[in-house]
N, C-alpha and C positions, 0 to 999 in steps of 0.2 A: 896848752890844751884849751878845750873850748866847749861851752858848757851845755848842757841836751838842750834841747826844747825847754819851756817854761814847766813849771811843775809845782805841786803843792807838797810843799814837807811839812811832814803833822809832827809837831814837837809835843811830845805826851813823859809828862813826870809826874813827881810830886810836888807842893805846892812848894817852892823856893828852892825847886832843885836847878836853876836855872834858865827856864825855855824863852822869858820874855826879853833875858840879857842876849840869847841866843840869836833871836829874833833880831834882835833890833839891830848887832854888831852884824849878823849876814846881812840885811837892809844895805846897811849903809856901804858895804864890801860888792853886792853887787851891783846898789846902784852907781859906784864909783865904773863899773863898767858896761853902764850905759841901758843896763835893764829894767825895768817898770818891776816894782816890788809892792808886796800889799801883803803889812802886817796884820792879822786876826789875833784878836791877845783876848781870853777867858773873861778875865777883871775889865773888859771895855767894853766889848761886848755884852756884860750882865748889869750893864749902865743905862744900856739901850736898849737894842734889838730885843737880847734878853731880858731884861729888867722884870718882866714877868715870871720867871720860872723861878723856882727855889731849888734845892737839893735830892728830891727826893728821886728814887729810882726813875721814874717816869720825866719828870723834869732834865734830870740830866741826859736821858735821850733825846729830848724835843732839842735840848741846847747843841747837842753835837750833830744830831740834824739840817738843825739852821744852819748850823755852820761851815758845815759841809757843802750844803747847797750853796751859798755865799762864797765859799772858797771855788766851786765848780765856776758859778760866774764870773767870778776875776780871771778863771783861769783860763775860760771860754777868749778873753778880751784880750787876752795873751802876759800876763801879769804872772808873776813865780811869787806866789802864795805862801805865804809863812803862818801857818796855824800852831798856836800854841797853847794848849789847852789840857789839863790834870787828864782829861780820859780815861779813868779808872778802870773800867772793864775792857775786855777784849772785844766782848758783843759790839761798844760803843765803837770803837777803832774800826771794827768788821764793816759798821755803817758807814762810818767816813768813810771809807776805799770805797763800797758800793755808789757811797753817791758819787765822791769826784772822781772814780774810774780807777784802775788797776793801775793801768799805764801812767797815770798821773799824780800818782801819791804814791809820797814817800814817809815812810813812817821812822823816827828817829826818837829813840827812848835817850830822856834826859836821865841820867842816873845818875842820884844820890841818895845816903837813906836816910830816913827819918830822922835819925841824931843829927847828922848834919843838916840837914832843911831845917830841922828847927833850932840849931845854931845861927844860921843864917839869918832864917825870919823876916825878910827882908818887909812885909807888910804888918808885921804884929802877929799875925793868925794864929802862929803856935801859943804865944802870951795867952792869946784868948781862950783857947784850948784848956790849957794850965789850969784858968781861971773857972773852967765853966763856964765860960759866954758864947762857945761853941761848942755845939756836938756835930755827930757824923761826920768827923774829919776824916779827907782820907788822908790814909794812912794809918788811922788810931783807929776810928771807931769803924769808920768805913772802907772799904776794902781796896786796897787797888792791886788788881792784876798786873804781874810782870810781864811785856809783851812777850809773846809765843814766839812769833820771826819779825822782828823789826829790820829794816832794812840798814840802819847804822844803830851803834849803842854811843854817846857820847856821857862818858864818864866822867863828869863836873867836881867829881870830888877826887878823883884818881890825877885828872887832867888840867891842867894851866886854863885859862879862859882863850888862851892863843892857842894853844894847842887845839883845843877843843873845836873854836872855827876852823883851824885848818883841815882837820879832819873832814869835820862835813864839806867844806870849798872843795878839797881832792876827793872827796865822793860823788858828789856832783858832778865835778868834772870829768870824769872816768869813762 
């Protein structure tokens, strides 16, 4: 089978529910077949680009804004965009389609819950949580919406990590 046009899949969970393992293992799967990849990851992105914005409601718009746009231009250059980013609200996801376009995002809810991501932990963050050295996490303090219609659910905590690329690979591929 052979895979659409280039395309931006928006990897939207919770923090350590796997998107940036996601990310990186498609990366390297498609560019083993020859296509231009460009990963977006939340934590590198708020290094730079973003490094200005903080948490707050208005900030995490401005973030999935830019990001969106930035993923629109890779996308324009013909690169298959890997965004992976907490995206807590729907409004915020509603933005990323409007800007990169309908036809060209694909929205794939990483799912795991809360217990498990912060089993996981893979950065510290839940610790920090625990501790009081972070507020408005989402998932605790802060909200995050379940997406309404995502276009794949990859289920990280039901699903193998093998498993899990393959599903998105033969979704893609379809």
């Amino acid at each position: 089978m052979t895979l659409l046009k280039n395309k931006c899949l928006w990897l939207t969970g919770l923090s350590g529910s796997g998107k940036s393992t996601i990310a990186n293992a498609l990366q390297a799967m498609l560019e083993k077949e020859g296509l231009r990849v460009k990963i977006l990851d939340g934590d590198i992105l708020r290094t730079g680009l973003n490094a200005d914005l903080g948490f707050s409601a208005a900030d995490r718009q401005e973030n999935i804004r830019r990001v969106a746009h930035v993923s629109k231009l890779f996308l324009d250059e013909g690169y298959w965009v890997l965004s992976a980013f907490i995206t807590p609200a729907e409004s915020l996801r509603t933005l990323a389609r409007s800007i990169v376009g309908e036809e060209d995002y694909i929205e794939i809810f990483v799912r795991a819950s809360y217990e498990v991501c912060r089993k996981r932990d893979p950065k510290g963050l839940y610790k920090k949580v625990a501790e009081g050295k972070i507020t408005d996490f989402t998932g605790l303090d802060s909200v995050f919406e379940v997406p309404l219609n995502p276009a794949l659910v990859a289920d990280t905590e039901a699903d193998t990590h093998e498993e899990t690329i393959q599903k998105i690979l033969d979704f893609i591929r379809q």
